[in-house]
N, CA, C and O atoms as a GROMACS GRO file, in nm:
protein
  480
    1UNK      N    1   0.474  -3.088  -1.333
    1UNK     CA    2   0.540  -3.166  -1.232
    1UNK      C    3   0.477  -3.137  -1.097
    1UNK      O    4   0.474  -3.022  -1.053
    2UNK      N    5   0.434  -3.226  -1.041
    2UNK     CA    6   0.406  -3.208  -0.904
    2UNK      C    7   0.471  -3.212  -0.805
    2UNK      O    8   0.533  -3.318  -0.816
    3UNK      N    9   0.518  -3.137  -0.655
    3UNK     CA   10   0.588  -3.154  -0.560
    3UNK      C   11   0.553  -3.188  -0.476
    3UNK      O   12   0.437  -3.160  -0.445
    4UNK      N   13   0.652  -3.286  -0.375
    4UNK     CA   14   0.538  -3.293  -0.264
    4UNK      C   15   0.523  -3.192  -0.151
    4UNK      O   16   0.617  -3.115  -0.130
    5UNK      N   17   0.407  -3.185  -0.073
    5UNK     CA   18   0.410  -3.074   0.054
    5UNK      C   19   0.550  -3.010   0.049
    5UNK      O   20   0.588  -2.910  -0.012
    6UNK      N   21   0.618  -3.098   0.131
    6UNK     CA   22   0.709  -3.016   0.202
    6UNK      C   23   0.862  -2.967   0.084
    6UNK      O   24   0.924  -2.869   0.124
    7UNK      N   25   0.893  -3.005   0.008
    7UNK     CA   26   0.926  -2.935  -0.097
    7UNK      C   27   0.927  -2.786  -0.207
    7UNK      O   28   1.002  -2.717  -0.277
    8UNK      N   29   0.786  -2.800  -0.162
    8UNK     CA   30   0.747  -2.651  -0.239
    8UNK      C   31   0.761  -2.546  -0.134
    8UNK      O   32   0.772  -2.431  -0.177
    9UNK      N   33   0.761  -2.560  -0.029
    9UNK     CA   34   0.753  -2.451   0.077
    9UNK      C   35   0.977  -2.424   0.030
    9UNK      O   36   1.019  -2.310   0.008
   10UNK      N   37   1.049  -2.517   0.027
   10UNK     CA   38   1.154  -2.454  -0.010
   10UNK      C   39   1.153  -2.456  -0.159
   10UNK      O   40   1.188  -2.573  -0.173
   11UNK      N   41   1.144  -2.427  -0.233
   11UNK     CA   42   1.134  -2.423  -0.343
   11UNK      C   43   1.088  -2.322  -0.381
   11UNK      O   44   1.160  -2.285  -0.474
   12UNK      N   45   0.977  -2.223  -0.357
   12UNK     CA   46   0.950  -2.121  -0.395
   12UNK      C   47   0.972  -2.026  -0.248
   12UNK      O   48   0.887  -1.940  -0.223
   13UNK      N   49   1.051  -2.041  -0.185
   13UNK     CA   50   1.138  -1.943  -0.078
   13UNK      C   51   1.217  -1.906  -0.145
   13UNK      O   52   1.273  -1.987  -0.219
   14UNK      N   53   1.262  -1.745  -0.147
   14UNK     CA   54   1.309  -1.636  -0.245
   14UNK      C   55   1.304  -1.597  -0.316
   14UNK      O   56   1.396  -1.534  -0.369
   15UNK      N   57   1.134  -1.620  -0.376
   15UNK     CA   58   1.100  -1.600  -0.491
   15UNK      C   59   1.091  -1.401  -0.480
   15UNK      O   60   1.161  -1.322  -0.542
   16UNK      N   61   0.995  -1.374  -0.391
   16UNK     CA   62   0.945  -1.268  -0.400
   16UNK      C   63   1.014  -1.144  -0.274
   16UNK      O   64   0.980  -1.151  -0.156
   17UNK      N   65   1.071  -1.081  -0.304
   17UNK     CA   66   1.138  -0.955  -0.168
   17UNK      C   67   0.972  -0.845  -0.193
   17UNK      O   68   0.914  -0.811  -0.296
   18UNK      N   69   0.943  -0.819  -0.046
   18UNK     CA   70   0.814  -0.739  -0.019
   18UNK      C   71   0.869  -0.650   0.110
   18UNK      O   72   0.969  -0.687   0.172
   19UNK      N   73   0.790  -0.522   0.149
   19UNK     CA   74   0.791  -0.492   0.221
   19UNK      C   75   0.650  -0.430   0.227
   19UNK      O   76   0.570  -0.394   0.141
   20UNK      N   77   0.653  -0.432   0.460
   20UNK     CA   78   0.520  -0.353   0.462
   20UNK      C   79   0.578  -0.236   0.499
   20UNK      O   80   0.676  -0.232   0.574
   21UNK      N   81   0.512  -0.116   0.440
   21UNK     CA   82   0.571   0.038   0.448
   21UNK      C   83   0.421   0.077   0.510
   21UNK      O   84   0.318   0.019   0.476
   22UNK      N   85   0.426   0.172   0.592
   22UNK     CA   86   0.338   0.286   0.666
   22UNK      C   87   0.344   0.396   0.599
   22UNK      O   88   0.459   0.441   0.603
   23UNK      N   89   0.242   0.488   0.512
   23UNK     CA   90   0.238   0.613   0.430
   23UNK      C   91   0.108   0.693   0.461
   23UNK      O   92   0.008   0.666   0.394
   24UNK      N   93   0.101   0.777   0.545
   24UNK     CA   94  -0.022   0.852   0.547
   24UNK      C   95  -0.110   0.784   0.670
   24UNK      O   96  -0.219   0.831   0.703
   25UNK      N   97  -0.064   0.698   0.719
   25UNK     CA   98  -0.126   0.649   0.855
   25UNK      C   99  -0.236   0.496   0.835
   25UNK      O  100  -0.316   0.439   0.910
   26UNK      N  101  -0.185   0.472   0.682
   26UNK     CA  102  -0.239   0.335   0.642
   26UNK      C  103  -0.094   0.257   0.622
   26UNK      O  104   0.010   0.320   0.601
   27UNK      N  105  -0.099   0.092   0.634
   27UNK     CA  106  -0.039   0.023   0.601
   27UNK      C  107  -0.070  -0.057   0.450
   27UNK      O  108  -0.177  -0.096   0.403
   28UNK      N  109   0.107  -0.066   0.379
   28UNK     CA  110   0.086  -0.147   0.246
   28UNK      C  111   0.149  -0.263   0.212
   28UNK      O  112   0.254  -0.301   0.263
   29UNK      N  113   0.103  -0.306   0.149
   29UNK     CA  114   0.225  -0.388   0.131
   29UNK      C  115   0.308  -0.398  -0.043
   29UNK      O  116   0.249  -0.453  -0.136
   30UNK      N  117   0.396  -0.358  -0.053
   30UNK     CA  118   0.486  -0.282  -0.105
   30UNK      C  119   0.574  -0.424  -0.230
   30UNK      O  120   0.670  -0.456  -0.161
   31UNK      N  121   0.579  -0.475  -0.307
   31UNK     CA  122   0.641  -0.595  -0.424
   31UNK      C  123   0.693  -0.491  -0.520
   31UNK      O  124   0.628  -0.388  -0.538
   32UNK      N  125   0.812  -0.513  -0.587
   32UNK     CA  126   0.887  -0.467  -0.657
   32UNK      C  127   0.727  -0.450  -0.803
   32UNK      O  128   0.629  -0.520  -0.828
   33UNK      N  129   0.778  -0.330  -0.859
   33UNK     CA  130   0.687  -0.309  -0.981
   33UNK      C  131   0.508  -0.344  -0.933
   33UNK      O  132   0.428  -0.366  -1.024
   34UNK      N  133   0.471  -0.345  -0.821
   34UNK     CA  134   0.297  -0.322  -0.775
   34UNK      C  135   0.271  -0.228  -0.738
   34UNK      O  136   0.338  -0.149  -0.672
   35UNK      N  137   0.127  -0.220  -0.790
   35UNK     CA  138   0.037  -0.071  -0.849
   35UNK      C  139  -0.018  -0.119  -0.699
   35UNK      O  140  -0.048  -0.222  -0.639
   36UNK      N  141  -0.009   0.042  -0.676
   36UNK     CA  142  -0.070   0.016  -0.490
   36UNK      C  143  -0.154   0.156  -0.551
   36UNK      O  144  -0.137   0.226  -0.651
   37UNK      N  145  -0.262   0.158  -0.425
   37UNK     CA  146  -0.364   0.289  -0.460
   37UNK      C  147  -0.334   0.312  -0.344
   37UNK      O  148  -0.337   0.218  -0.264
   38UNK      N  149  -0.280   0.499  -0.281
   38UNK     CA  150  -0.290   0.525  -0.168
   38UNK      C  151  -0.423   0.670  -0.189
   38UNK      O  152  -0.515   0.696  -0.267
   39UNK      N  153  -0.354   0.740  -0.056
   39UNK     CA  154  -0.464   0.869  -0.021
   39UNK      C  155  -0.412   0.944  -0.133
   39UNK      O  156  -0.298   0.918  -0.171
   40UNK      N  157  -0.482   1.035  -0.191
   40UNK     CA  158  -0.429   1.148  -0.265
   40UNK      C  159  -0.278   1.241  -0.236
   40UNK      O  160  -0.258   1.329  -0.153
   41UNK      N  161  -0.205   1.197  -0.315
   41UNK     CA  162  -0.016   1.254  -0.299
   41UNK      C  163  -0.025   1.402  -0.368
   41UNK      O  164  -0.102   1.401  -0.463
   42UNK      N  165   0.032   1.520  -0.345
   42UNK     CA  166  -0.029   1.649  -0.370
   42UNK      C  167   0.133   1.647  -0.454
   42UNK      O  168   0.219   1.733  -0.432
   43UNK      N  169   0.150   1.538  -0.545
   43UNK     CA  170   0.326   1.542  -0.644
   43UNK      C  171   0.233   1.511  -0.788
   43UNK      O  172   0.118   1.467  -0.797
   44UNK      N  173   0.325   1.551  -0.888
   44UNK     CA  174   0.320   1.545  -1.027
   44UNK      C  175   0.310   1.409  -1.082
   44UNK      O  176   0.402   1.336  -1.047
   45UNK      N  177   0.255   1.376  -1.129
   45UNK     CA  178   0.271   1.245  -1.241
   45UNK      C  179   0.449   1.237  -1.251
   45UNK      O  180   0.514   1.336  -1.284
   46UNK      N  181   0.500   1.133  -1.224
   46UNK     CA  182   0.594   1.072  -1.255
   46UNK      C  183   0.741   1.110  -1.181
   46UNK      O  184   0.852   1.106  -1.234
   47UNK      N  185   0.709   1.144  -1.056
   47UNK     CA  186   0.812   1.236  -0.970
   47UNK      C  187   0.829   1.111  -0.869
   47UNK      O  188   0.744   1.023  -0.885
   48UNK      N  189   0.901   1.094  -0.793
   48UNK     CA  190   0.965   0.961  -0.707
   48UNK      C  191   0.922   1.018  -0.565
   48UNK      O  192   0.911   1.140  -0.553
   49UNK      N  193   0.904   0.959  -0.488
   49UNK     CA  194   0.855   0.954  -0.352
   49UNK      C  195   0.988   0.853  -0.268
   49UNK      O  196   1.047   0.793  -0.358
   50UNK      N  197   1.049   0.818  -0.132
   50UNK     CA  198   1.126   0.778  -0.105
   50UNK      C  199   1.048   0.763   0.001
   50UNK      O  200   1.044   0.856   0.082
   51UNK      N  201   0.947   0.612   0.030
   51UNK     CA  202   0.911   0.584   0.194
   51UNK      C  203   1.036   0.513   0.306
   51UNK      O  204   1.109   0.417   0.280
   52UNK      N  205   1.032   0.581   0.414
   52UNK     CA  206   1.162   0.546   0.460
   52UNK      C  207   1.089   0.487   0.607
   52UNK      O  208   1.169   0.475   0.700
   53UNK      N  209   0.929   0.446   0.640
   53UNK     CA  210   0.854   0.430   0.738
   53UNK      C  211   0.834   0.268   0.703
   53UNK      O  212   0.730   0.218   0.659
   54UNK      N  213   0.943   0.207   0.728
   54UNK     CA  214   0.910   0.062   0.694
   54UNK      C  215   0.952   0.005   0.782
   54UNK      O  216   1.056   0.016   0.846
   55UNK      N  217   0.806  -0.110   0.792
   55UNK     CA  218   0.757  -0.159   0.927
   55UNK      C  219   0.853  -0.316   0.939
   55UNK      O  220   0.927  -0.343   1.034
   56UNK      N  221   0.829  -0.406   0.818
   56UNK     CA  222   0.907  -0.528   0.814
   56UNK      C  223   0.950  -0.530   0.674
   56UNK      O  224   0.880  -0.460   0.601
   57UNK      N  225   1.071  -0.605   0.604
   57UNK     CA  226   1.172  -0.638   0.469
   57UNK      C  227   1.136  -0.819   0.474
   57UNK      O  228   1.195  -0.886   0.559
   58UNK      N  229   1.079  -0.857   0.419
   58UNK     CA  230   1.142  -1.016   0.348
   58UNK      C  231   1.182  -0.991   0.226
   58UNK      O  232   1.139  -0.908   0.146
   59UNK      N  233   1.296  -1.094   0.214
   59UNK     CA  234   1.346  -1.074   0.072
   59UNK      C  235   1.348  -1.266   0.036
   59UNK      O  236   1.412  -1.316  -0.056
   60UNK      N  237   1.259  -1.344   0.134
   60UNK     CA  238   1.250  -1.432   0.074
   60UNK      C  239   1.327  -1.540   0.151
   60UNK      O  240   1.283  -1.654   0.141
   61UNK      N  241   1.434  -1.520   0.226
   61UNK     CA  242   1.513  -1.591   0.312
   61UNK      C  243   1.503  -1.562   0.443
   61UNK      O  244   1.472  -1.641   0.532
   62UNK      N  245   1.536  -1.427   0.456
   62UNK     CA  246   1.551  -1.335   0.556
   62UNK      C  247   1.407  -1.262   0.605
   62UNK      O  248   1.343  -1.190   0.528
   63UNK      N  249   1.377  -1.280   0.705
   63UNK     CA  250   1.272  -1.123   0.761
   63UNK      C  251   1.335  -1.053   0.833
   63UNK      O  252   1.407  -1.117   0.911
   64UNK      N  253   1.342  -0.878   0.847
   64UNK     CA  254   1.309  -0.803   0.893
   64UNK      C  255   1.264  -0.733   0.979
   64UNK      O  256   1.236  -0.625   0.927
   65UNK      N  257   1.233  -0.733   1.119
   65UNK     CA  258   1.093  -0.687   1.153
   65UNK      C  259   1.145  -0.546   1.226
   65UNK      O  260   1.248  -0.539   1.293
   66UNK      N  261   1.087  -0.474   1.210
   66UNK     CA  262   1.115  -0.289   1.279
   66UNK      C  263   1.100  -0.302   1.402
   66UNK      O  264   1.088  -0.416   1.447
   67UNK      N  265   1.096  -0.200   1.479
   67UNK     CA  266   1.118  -0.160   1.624
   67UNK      C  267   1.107  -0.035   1.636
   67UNK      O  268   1.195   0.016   1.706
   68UNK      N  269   0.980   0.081   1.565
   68UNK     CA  270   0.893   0.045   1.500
   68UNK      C  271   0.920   0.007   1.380
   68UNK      O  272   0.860  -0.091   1.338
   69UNK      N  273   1.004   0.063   1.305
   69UNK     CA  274   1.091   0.066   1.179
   69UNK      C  275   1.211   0.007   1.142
   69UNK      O  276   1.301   0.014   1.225
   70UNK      N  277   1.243  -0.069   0.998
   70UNK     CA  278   1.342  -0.131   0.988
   70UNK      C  279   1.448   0.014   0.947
   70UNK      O  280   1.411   0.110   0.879
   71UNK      N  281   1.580  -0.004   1.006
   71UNK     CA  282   1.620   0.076   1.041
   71UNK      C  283   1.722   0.085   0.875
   71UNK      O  284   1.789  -0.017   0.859
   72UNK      N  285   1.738   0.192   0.760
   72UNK     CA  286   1.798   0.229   0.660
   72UNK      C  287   1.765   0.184   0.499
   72UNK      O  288   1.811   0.217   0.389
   73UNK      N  289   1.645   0.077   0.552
   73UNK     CA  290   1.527   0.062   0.504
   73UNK      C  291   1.451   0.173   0.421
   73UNK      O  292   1.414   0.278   0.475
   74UNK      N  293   1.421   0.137   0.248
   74UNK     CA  294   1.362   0.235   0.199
   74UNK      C  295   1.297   0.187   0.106
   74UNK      O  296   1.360   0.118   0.027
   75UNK      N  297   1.143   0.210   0.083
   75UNK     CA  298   1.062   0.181  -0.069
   75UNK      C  299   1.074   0.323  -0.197
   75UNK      O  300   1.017   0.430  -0.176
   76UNK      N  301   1.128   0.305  -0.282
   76UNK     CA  302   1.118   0.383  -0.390
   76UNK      C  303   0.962   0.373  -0.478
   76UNK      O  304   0.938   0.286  -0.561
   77UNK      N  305   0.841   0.510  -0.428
   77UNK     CA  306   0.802   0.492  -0.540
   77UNK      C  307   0.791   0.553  -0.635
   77UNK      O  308   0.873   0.645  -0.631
   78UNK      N  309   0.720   0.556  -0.746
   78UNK     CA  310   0.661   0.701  -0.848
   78UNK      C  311   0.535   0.723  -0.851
   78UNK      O  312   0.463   0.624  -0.839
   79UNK      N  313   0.495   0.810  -0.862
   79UNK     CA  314   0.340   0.887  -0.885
   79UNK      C  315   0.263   0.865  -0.988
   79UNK      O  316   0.292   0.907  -1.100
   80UNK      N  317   0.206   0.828  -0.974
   80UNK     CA  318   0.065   0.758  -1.144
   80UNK      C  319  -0.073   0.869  -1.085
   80UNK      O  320  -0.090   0.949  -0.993
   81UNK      N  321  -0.112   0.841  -1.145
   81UNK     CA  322  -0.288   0.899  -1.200
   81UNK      C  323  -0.323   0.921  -1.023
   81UNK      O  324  -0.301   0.847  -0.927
   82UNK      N  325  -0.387   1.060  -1.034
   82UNK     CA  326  -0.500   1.098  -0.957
   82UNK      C  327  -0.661   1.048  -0.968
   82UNK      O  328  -0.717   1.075  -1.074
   83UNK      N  329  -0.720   0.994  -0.888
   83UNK     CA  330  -0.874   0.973  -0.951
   83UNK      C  331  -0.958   0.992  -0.874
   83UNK      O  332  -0.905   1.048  -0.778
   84UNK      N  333  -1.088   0.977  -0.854
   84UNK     CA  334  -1.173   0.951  -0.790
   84UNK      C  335  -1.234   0.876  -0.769
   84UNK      O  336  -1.278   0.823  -0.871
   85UNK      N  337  -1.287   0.810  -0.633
   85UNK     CA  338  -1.340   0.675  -0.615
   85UNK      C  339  -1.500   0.666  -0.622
   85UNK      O  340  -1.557   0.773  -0.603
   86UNK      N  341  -1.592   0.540  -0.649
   86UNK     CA  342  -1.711   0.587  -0.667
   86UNK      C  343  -1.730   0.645  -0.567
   86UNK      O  344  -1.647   0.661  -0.479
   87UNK      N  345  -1.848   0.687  -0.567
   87UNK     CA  346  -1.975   0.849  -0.486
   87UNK      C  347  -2.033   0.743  -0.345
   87UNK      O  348  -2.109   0.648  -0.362
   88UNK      N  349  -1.988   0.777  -0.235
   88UNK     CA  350  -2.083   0.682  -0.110
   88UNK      C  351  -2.203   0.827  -0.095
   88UNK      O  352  -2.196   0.950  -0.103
   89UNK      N  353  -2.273   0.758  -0.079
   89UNK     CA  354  -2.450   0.863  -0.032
   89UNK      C  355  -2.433   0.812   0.103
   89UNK      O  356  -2.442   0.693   0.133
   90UNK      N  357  -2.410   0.904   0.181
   90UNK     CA  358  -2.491   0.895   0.283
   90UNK      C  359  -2.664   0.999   0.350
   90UNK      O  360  -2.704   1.115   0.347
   91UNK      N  361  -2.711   0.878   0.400
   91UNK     CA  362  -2.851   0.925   0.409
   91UNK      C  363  -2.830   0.941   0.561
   91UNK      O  364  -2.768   0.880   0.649
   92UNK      N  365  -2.919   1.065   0.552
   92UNK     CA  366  -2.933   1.082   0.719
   92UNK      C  367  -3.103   1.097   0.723
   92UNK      O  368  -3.181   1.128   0.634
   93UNK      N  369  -3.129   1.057   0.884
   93UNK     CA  370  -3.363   1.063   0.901
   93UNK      C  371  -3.362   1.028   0.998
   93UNK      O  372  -3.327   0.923   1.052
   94UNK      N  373  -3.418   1.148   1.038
   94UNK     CA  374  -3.529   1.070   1.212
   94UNK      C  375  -3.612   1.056   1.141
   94UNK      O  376  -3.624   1.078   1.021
   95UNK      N  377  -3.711   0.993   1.260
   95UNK     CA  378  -3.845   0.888   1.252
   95UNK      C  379  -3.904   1.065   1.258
   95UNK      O  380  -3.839   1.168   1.247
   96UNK      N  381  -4.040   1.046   1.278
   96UNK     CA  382  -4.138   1.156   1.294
   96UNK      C  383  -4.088   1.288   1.303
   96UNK      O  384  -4.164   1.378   1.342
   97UNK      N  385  -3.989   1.307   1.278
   97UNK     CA  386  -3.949   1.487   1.271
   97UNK      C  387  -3.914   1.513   1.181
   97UNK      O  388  -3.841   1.612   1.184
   98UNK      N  389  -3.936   1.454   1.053
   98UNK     CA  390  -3.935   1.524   0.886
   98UNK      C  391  -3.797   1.624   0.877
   98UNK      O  392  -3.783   1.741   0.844
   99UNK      N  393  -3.694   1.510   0.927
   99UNK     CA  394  -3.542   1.565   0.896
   99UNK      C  395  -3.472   1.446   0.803
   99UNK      O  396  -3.437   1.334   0.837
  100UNK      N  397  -3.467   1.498   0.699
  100UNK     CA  398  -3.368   1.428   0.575
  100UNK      C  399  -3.249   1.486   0.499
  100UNK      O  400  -3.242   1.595   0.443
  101UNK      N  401  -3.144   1.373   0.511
  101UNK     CA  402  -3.023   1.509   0.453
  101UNK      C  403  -2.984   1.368   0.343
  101UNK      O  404  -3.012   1.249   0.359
  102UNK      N  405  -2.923   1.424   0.251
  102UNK     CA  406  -2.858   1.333   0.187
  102UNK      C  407  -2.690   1.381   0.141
  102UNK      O  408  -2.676   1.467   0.054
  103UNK      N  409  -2.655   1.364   0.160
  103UNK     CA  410  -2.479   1.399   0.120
  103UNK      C  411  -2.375   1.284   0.054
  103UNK      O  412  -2.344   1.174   0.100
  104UNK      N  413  -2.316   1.377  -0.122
  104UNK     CA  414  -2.246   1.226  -0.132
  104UNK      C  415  -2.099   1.267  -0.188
  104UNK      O  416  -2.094   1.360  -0.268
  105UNK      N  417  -1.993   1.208  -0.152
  105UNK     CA  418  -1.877   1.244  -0.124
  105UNK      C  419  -1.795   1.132  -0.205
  105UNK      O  420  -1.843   1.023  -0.239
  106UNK      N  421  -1.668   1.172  -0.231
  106UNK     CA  422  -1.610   1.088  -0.341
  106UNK      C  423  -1.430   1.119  -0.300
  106UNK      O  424  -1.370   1.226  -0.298
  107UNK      N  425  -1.390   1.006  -0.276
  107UNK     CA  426  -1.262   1.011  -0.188
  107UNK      C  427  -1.162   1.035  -0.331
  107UNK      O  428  -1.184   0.998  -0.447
  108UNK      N  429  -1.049   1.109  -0.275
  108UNK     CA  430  -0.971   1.129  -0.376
  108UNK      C  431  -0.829   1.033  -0.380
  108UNK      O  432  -0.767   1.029  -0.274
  109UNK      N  433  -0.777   0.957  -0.490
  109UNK     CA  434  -0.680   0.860  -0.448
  109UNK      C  435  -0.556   0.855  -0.536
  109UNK      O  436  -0.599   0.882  -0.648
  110UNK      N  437  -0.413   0.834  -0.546
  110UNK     CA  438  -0.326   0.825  -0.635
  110UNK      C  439  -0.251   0.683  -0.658
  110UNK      O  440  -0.226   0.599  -0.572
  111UNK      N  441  -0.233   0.681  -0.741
  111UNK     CA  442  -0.175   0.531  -0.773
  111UNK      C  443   0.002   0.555  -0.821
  111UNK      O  444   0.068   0.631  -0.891
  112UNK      N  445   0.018   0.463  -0.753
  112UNK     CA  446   0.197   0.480  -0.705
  112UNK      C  447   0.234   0.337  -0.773
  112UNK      O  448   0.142   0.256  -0.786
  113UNK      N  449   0.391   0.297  -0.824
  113UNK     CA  450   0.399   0.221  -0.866
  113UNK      C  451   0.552   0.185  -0.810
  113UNK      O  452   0.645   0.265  -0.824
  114UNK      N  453   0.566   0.064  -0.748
  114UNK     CA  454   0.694   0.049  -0.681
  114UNK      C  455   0.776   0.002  -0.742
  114UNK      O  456   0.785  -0.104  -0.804
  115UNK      N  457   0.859   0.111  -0.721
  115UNK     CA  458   1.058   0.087  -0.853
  115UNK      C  459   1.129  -0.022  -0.757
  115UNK      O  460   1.195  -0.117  -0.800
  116UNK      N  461   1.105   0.007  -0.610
  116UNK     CA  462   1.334  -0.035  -0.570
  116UNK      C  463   1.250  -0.051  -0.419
  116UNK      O  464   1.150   0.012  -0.386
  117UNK      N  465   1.317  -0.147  -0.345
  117UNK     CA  466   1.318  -0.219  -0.209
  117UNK      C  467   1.420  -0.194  -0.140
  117UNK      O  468   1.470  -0.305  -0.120
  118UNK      N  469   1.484  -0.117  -0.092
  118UNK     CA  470   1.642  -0.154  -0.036
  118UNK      C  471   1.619  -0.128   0.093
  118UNK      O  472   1.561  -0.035   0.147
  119UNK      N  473   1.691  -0.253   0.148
  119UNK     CA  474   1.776  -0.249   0.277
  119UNK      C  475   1.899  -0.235   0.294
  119UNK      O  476   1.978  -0.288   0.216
  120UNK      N  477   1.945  -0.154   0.410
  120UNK     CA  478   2.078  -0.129   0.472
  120UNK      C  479   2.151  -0.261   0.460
  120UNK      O  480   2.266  -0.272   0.504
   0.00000   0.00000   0.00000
């Protein structure tokens, strides 16, 4: 079935409640049950985290927006797999002074999986 334009914009309003949460000094954006990859979390496989640094709530009708933070506002997540991301090389060289370094580093990351959205 096709809709026209202006139909579908209400029509799929309330489909989805999201929030953007602040964790570690990056921003996410946060959907009930999405696999988010943050910085490395120093918690156990399968232990709950409670972000309470949330910036804006839509739930689809309604927005949200913080001041900095929406105020009683909370993302529930849990802790998944530790890993490592591929290897960046960085090359370092001057011109004519036979200085070469090479160094390669591999960021460490955890994957979190979002249970629960609640607002006050």
């Amino acid at each position: 079935m096709v809709y026209p334009l202006h139909t579908t914009a209400v029509f799929f309003r309330g489909l989805n409640m999201y929030a953007l949460v602040e964790y570690k000094g990056k921003q996410y954006k946060a959907e009930k049950d999405a696999l988010l990859t943050v910085d490395k979390i120093d918690a156990q496989k399968g232990d709950k985290i409670e972000i309470d640094s949330v910036l804006l709530v839509s739930d689809g009708d309604k927005v949200s927006v913080g001041t900095p933070y929406v105020k009683g506002a909370k993302v529930t997540v849990e802790v998944g797999d530790t890993f490592k991301d591929d290897k960046v090389i960085v090359y370092k060289y001057k011109s004519k002074k036979d200085y070469h370094r090479t160094i390669g580093h591999r960021e460490q990351y955890t994957k979190v999986v979002v249970k629960d959205i609640v607002v006050a």
